[in-house]
N, C-alpha and C positions, 0 to 999 in steps of 0.2 A: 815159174821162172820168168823174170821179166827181161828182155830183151830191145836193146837199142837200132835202129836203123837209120842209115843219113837216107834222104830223098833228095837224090840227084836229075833223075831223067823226068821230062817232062810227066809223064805217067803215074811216078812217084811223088812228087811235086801237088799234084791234082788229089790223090790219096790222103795228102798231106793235108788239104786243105779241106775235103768232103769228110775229114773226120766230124768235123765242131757240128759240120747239119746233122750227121748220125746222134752226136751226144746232145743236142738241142732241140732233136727235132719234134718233144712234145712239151718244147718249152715255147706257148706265145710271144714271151719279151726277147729272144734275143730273135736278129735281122743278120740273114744271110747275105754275104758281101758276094758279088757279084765274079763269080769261078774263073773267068777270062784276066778280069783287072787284079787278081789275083798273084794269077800267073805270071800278069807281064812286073807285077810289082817284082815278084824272087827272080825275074830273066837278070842277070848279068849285062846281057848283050842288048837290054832294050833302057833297062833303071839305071841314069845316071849316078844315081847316089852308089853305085858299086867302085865308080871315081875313085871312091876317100873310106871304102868302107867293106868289109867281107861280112859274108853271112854263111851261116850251116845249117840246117834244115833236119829235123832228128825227128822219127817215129817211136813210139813203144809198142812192144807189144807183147802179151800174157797170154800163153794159151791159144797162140795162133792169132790173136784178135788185135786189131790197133785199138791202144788203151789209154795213148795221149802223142802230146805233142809239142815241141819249142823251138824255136827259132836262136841259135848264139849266134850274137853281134857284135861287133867293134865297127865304130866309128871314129876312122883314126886322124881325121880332122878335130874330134872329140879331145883323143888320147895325148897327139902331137901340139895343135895349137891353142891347145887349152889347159892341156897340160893336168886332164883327168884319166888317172891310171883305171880304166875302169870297161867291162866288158857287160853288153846289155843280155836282154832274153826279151824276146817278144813272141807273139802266135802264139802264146801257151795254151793248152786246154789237156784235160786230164779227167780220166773216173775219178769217183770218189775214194784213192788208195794211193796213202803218204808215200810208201815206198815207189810208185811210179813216179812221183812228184822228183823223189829222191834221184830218183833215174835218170828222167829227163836235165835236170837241175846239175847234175855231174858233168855232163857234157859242155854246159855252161861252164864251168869250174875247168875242167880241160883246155880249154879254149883262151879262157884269161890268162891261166897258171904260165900255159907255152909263151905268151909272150909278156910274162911280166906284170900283169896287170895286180892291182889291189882289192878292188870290190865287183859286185857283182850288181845293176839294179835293172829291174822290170816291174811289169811287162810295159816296153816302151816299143818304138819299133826305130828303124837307122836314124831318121831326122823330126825334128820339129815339126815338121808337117805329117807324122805319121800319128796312129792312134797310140793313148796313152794310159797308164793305170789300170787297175785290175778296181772292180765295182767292190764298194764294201758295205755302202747304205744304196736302197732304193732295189732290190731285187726284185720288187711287184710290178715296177714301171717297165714300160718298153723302152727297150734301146731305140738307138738312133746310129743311123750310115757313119759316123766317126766315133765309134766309139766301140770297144769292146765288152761283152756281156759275158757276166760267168756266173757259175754258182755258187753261196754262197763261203762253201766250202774250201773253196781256196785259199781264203781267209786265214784259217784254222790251220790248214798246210803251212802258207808259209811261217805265220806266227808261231806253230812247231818244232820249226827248220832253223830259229831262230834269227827270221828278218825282221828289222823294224821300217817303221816307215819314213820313207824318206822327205818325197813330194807329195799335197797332197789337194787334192783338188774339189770344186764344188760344182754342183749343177743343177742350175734352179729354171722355175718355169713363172709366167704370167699370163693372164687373159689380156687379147691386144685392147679389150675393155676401160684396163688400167692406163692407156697413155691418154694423156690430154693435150693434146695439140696446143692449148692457147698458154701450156707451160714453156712450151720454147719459141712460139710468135715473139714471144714477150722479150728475148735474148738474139734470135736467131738474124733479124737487121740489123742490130746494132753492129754483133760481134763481124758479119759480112763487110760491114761500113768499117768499122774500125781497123779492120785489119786486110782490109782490098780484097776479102775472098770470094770465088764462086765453085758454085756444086754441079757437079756434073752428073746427071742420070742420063745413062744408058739406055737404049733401046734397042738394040744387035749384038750381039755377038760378037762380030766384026766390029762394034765398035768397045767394046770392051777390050778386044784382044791388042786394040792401038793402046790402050793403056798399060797393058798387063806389065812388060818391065820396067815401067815407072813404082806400080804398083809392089813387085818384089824390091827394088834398091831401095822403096821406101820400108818395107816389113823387115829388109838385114839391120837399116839403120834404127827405126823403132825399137827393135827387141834385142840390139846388140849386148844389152849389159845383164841380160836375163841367164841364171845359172845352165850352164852346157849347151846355150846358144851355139849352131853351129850356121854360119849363112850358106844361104842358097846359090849355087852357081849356076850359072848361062845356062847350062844343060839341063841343070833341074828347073830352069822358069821353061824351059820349052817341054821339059816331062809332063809339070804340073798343068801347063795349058793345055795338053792334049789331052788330059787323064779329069782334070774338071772343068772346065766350060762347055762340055754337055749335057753336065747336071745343074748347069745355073741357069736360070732366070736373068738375063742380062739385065731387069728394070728393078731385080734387085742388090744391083753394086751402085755402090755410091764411088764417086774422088771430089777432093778438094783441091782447089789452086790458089794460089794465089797473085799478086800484081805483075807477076814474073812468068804466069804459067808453069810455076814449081809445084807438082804434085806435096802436098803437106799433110796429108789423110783420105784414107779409104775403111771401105768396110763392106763386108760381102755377107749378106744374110743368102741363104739357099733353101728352095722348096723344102719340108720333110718329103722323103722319098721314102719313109717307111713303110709303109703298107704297097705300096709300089713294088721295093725289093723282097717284102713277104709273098707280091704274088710271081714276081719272077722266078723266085727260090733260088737263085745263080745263077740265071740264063735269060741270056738275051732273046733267046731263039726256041719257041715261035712267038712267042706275044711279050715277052719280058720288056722288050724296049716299049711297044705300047704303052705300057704300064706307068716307065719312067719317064716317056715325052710326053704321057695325062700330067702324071704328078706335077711338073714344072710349072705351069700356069692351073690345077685345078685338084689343090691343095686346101687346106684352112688351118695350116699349121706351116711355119717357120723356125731357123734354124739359124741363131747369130752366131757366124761362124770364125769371122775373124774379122778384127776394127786393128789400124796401126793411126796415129800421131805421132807428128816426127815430133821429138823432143822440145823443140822452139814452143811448139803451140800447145802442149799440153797443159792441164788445167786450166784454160781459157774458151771454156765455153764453145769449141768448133764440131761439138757431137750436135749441137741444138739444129743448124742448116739441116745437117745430116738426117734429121728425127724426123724434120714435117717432111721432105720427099720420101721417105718409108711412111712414115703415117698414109700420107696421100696413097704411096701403090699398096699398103695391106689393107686399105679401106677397098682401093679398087678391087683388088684379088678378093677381097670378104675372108682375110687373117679371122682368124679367130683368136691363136695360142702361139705363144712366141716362147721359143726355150733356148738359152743359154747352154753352151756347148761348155766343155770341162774347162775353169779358171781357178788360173794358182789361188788355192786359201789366203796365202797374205800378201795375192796382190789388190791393197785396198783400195788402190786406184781407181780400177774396173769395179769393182765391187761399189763404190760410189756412185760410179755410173749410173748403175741402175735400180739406183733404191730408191729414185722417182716411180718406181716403177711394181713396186712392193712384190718383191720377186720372191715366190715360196722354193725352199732349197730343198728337191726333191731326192738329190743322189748325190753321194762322196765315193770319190776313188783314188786310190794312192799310189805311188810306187814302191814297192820293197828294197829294201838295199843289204847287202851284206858284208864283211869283209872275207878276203880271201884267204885262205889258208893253206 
């Protein structure tokens, strides 16, 4: 008999979340997310995104044993100013047995039904800045710190349960081998001279963090027309600085300005911290953070993790500045491999990007969506 439980108390919560190390824990490729930022992600009282958004927190379990897990969502910034009738599922993880899927997946279904909703899509998590898609190519490769890892089976669940896919995304890698600096010398004066811009590399922290909400008003307005775009508010640029600017590398963000001092693009590439959060296994404490203050500066592998251009300057050549001051610091850090974090399939845009760069597409993940019934 399978049985549903919400995880409400901090204790359950924690349960909730030390299941995926129990079901993964003789899998090499998936990377344990760090058990504190975990918890402060599902706080209420600490996650601004609980603003514009509720969440439910659901255990299974068979025989006494927890046997999976899912997170139901609305995002009713989503729902209201967007005017998508639609109730998410994230955190899923599951044995391999459809009727659990079934189980956890009901709850979802509950949740929508009560207020109305129409479809159902995951695994996504409240906002644009959370992890997205469930892995459907690439299960030999290691995950990475944004991204969630599963098996291959899940696949098969949903496809069962009869979801199709909705969004669906690509992620590919390169040797930093492949960039040739003297392809963007060749663009990167010009385009500075023609259009009065200058590049800003950071070197502190503290001097990132004077940029930072330049940096978000510029990422609502970039990705404003992008499907179920929800923007960021005040509260969430002050979550999000607290919760990553200790995993960055300050000398790797870049911003653009221009004759105005108008920020017009940024772009944050971030150490891999993989093998970092493999030896912490969720804990900071005793050596975990070690781990993670090595990784930042003594790494051989990066992670492009988010580029915006405000609209004005797109397709004009303003990544080329951007290229030779990362060329310059992954020469100095000794980069090795640069990998691509998950991007929309047809947005061709980005995908232009970096086919200077002869990028091999190692992993596809999608979202599922359903209608409600």
């Amino acid at each position: 008999m399978i049985t549903i439980r919400e995880a409400i108390t901090k204790k359950e919560l924690k349960q909730f979340i030390l299941f995926s190390f129990d079901l993964y824990k003789d899998n090499p490729n998936w990377i344990p997310p760090l058990i504190q930022d975990e918890l402060i992600t599902f706080d209420k009282s600490q996650n601004p995104v609980f603003e514009n958004a509720e969440a439910y927190f659901y255990c299974a379990y068979k025989d006494g044993k927890m046997v999976g897990k899912v997170a139901a969502i609305i995002n009713w910034s989503e729902v209201n100013d967007l005017g998508k009738k639609k109730v998410r599922f994230g955190w899923f993880d599951v044995i391999d047995d459809i009727e659990v899927t079934k189980a956890l997946l009901e709850k979802v279904y509950e949740l929508g039904r009560k207020h109305n909703l129409e479809e159902v899509e995951g695994p996504m998590g409240f906002s644009n800045m959370d992890k997205v898609g469930l892995l459907t190519e690439g299960f030999e490769h290691i995950g990475t710190m944004i991204t969630w890892y599963n098996y291959p089976y899940y696949v098969t669940h949903f496809e069962q349960l009869g979801y199709v896919k909705e969004k669906q995304f690509l992620e590919s890698v390169f040797p930093f081998a492949n960039v040739k600096l003297e392809v963007f010398e060749r663009t990167s004066h010009f385009i500075c001279k023609r259009y009065q811009l200058r590049v800003v590399n950071c070197k502190s922290t503290k001097e990132v963090l004077k940029y930072a909400d330049q940096m978000f008003d510029l990422f609502n307005e970039c990705y404003a027309k992008l499907s179920s775009f929800v923007p960021i508010s005040d509260a969430q640029k002050a979550f999000f600085k607290k919760k990553y600017m200790g995993m960055i590398n300050p000398e790797f963000i870049n911003f653009v300005f221009d004759a105005n001092d108008k920020m017009i693009a940024f772009s944050i590439v971030m150490p891999s911290l993989t093998e970092a959060l493999k030896k912490a296994n969720g804990r900071l404490f005793p050596f975990g953070w070690y781990h993670l203050l090595r990784a930042k500066t003594k790494t051989n592998a990066i992670l492009f993790y988010l580029i915006g251009i405000h609209p004005d300057y797109q397709n004009k050549g303003v990544t080329a500045p951007m290229f030779i001051e990362y060329f310059n610091a992954f020469k100095r850090f000794g980069i090795e491999t640069c990998i691509r974090t998950p991007e929309l399939d047809e947005n061709n845009a980005i995908h232009n990007l970096w086919k200077t760069f002869d990028p091999v597409i190692h992993k596809r993940r999608c979202t599922y969506m359903k209608k409600l019934e």
